[in-house]
C-alpha positions as CSV (number, residue, x, y, z in Angstrom):
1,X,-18.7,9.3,9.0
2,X,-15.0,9.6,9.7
3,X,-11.8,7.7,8.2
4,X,-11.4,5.9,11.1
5,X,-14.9,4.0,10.9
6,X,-14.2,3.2,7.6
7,X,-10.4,2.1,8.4
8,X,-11.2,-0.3,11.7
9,X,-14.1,-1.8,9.2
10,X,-11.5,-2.2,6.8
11,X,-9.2,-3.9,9.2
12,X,-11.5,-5.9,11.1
13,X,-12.5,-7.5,8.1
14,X,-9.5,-8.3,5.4
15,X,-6.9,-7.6,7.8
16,X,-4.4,-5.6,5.1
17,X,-0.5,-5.4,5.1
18,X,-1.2,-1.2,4.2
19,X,-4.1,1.0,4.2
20,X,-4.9,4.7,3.9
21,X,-8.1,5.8,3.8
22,X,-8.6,9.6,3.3
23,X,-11.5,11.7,3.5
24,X,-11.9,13.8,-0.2
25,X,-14.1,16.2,0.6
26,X,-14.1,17.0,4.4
27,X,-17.9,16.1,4.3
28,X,-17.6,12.5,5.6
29,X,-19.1,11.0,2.8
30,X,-16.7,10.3,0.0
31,X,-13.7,8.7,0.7
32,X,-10.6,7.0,-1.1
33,X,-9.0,3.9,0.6
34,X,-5.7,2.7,-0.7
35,X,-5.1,-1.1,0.2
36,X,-2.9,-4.2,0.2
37,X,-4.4,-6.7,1.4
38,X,-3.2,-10.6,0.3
39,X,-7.4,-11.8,0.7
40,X,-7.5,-9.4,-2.2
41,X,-4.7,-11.6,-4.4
42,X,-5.7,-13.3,-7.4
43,X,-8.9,-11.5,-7.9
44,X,-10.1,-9.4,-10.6
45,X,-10.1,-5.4,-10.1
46,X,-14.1,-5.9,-10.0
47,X,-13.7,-8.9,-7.6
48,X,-11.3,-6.6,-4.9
49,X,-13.8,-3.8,-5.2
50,X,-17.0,-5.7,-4.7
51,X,-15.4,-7.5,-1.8
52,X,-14.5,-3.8,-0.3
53,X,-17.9,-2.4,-1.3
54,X,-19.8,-5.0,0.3
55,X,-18.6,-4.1,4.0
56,X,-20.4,-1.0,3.8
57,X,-23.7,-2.1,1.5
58,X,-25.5,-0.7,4.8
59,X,-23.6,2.8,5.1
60,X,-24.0,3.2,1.2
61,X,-28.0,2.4,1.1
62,X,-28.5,4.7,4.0
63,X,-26.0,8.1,1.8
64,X,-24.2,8.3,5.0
65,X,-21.4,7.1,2.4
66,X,-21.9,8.3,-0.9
67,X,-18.5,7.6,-2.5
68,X,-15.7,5.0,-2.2
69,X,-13.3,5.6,-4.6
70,X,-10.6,1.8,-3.8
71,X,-6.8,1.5,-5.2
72,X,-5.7,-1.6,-4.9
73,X,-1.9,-2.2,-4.6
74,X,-0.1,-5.4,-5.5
């Protein structure tokens, strides 16, 4: 998996105001994505990461993405 694929997801889906998604270990599988994003507003740090997480529930059961580390910025 490449940062792209996770960043057009990303887009596609909350359609952020920034995000940087950066591949950790050059292994395609663990990845940290730093966002703004005003569907992410108002909601608790657990509410913005399970609504992240959940666009790749598929990637994450199959370990083709092992790791998502998320920093939300306000």
């Amino acid at each position: 998996m490449n940062p792209s694929f996770i960043k057009d997801k990303i887009q596609n889906e909350l359609t952020p105001t920034q995000l940087k998604v950066t591949d950790l270990t050059g292994a395609g599988d663990h990845f940290e994505v730093v966002i703004q994003a005003d569907c992410l507003k108002g909601l608790s740090r657990i509410q913005q990461h399970m609504k992240i997480m959940k666009l790749f529930d598929d990637e994450l059961q199959s370990g083709e993405l092992h790791l998502l580390t998320i920093k939300v910025i306000q």
